[in-house]
C-alpha positions as CSV (number, residue, x, y, z in Angstrom):
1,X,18.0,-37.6,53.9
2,X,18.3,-39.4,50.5
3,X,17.1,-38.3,47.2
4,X,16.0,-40.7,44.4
5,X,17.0,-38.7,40.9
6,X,15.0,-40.3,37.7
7,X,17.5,-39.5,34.9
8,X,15.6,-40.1,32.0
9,X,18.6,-39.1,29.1
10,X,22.2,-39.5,29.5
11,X,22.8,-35.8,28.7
12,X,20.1,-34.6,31.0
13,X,22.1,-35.1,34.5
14,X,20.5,-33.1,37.8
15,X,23.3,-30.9,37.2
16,X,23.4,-27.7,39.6
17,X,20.0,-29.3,41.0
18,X,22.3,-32.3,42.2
19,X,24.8,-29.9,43.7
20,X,22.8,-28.1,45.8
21,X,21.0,-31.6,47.3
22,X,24.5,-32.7,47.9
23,X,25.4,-29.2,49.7
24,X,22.1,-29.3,51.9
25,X,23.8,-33.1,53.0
26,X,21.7,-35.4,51.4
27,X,22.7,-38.3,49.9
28,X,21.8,-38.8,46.4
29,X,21.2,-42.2,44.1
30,X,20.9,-41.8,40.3
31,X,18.9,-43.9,38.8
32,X,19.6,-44.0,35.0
33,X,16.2,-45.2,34.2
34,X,17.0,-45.5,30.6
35,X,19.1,-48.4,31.1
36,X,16.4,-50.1,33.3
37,X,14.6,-52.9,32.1
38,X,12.0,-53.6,34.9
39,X,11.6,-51.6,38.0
40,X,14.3,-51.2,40.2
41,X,13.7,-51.6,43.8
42,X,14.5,-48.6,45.4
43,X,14.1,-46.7,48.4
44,X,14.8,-42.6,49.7
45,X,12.9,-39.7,51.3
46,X,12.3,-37.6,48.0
47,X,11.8,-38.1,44.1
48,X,13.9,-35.3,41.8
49,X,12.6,-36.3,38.1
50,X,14.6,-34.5,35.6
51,X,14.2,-33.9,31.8
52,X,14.6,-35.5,28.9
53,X,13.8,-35.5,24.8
54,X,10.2,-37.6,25.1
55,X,6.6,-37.6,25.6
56,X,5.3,-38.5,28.4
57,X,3.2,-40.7,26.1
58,X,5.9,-42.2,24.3
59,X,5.8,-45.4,26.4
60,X,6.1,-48.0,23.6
61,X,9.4,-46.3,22.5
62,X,10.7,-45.6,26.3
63,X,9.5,-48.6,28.4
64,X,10.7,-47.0,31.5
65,X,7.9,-44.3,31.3
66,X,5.3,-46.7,31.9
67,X,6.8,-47.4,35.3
68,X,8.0,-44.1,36.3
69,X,4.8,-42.4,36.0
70,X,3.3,-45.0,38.4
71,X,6.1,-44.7,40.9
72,X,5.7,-40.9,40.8
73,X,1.8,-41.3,41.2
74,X,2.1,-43.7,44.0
75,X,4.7,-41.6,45.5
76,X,2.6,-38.2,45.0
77,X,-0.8,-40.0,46.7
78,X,1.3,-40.6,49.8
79,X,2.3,-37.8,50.2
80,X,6.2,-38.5,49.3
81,X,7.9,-35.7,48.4
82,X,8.6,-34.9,45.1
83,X,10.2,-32.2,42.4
84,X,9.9,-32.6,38.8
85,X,11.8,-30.5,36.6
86,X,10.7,-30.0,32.5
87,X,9.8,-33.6,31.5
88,X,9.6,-34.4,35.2
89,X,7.0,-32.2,35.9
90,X,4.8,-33.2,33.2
91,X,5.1,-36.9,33.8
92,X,4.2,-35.2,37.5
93,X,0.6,-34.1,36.0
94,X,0.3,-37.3,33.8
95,X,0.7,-39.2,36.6
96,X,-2.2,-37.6,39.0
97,X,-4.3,-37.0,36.4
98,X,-3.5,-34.1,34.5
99,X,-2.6,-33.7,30.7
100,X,0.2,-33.0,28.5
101,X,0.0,-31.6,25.0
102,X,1.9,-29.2,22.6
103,X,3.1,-26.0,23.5
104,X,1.4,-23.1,20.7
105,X,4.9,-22.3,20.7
106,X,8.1,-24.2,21.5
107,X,9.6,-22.4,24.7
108,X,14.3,-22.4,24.4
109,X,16.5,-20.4,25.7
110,X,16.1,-17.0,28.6
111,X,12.4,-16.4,29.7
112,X,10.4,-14.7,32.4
113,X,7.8,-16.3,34.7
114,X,5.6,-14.9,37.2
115,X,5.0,-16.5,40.6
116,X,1.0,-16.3,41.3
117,X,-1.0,-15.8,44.5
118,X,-0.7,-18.9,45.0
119,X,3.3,-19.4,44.1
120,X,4.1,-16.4,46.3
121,X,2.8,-18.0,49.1
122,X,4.3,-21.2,48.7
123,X,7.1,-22.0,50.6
124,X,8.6,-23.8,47.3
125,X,9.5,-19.8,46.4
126,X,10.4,-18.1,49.8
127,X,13.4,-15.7,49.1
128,X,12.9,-16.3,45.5
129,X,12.7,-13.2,43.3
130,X,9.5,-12.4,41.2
131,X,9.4,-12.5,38.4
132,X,11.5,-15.1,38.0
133,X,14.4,-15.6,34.8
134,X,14.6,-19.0,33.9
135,X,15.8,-21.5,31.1
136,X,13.7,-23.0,28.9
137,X,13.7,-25.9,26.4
138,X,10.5,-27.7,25.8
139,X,7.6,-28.3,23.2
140,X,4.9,-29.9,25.1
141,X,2.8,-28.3,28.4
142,X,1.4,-30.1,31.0
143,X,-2.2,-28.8,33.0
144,X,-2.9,-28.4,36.0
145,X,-4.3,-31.9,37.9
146,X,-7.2,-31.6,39.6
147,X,-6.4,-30.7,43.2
148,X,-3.4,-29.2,41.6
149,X,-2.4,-25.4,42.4
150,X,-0.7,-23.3,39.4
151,X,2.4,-21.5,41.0
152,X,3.7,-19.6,38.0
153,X,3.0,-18.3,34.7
154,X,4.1,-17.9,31.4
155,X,3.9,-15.6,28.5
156,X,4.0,-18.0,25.7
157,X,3.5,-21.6,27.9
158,X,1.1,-20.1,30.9
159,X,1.6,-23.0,33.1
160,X,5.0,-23.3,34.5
161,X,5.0,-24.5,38.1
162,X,2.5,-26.5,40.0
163,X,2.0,-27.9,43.6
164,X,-0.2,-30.9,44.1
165,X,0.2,-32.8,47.5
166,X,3.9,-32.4,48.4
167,X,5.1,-32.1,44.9
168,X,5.9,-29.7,42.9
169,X,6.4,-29.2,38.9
170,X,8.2,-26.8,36.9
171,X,8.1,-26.6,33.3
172,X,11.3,-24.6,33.4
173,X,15.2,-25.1,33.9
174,X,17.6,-23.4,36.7
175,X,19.9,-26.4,36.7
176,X,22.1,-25.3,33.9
177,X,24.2,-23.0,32.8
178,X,26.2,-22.4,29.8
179,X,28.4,-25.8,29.4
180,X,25.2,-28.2,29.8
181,X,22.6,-25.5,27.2
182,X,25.7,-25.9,25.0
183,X,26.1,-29.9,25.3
184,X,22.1,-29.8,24.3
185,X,22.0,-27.9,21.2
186,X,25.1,-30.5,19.9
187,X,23.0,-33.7,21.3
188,X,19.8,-32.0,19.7
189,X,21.3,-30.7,16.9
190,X,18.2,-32.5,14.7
191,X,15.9,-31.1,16.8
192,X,13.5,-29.0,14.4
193,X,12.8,-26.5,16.8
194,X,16.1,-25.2,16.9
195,X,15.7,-24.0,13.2
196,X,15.5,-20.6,13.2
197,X,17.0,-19.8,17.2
198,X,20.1,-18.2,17.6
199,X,22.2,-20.4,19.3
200,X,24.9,-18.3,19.7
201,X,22.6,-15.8,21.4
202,X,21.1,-17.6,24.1
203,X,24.6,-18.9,25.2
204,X,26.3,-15.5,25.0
205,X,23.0,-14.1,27.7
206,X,24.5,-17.2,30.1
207,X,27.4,-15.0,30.9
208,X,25.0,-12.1,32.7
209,X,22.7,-14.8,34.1
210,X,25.1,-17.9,34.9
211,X,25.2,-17.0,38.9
212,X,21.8,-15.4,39.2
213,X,20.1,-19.1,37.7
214,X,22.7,-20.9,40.2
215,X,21.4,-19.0,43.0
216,X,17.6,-19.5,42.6
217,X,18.5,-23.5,41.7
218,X,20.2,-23.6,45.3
219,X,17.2,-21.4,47.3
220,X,14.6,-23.3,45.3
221,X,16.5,-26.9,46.2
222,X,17.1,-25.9,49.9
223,X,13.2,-24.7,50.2
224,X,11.8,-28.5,48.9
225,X,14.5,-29.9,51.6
226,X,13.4,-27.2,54.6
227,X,9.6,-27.7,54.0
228,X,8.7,-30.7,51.6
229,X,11.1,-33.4,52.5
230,X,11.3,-32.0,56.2
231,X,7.5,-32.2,56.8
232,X,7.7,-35.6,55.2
233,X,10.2,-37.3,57.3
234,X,7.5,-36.4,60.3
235,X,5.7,-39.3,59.2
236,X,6.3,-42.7,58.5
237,X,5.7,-44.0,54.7
């Protein structure tokens, strides 16, 4: 089993997400897609798209998104499976037809979201707790494709998780903990929507949380790999 990861910032690593792929025993290939100038040739059994400080519309200024939202559209029509994670999941609806906008509100730091119908009966969450805490740091949402199915839901940002084919979206973090949400808020440090947040705050609620996010991260992970990518490799692509 080998997973593709589409690292779209240098800061924004897969992180715990990585670790738990590596502790299921598949192999994982990073492909630092900001350094790519054309599309890489590359080949695995499932797609992990993490995060990064863009729009997904922001292709004149990233050239790589232009060809990463095709691959993940070609690789969602297929049926190949794939998990997008923040940015990741809404180049994931950008790319099978859905839309991303602004958030009313930016979402950082310690949240709640609540698994639907739906998300409750999705394998994706099996022995997954509901509601479920998460980390957040985004501005922008994403909608629900058509043919889509909306797994969990916000207070503030009502669509957080989405199925559509074998892939799934989340609008939220579990892959971090306090080291990596501290490296952010120095790499982002301009970031306007940090005015105002305690910092301090959210990285102090880490040290009650820290294992608990770990936990879901690896159950989440193993899930994709036990279902998703297991179903997958029934069939030849």
């Amino acid at each position: 089993m080998k997973v593709l990861v589409l690292q779209n910032h240098p800061c924004e690593d897969a992180a715990k997400a990585g670790t738990a792929f590596e502790e299921y025993g598949a192999e994982i290939e990073v492909i630092e897609c900001f350094k790519c100038k054309q599309t890489p040739i590359i080949a695995g059994d499932a797609l992990l798209v993490l995060g990064g400080p863009m729009n997904v519309y922001e292709e004149q200024k990233y050239p790589f998104l232009r060809w990463e939202t095709t691959m993940i559209r070609e690789w969602a029509e297929e049926g190949r499976p794939i998990l997008g994670i923040c940015l990741g999941a809404q180049l994931l609806s950008k790319a099978t037809g859905g839309k991303v906008t602004k958030n009313i509100t930016p979402e950082i730091g310690h949240f709640e979201v609540e698994q639907t119908t739906s998300g409750r009966e999705d394998p994706i969450f099996t022995g997954i707790r509901n509601p479920l805490p998460v980390v957040q740091w985004h501005q922008d949402t994403f909608s629900v494709p058509t043919g889509g199915t909306l797994l969990a839901s916000g207070t503030s940002c009502q669509n957080q998780a989405f199925r559509i084919y074998r892939a799934i979206g989340l609008q939220f973090h579990l892959e971090i903990g306090r080291d990596k949400m501290s490296s952010w808020m120095k790499e982002y440090v301009s970031d306007t929507t940090l005015a105002g947040i305690d910092t301090d705050a959210i990285l102090k609620e880490f040290s009650g949380k820290e294992t608990l996010y770990a936990d879901i991260c690896t159950k989440l992970v193993q899930n994709f790999c036990r279902y998703d990518i297991a179903d997958a490799l029934k069939r030849k692509f």
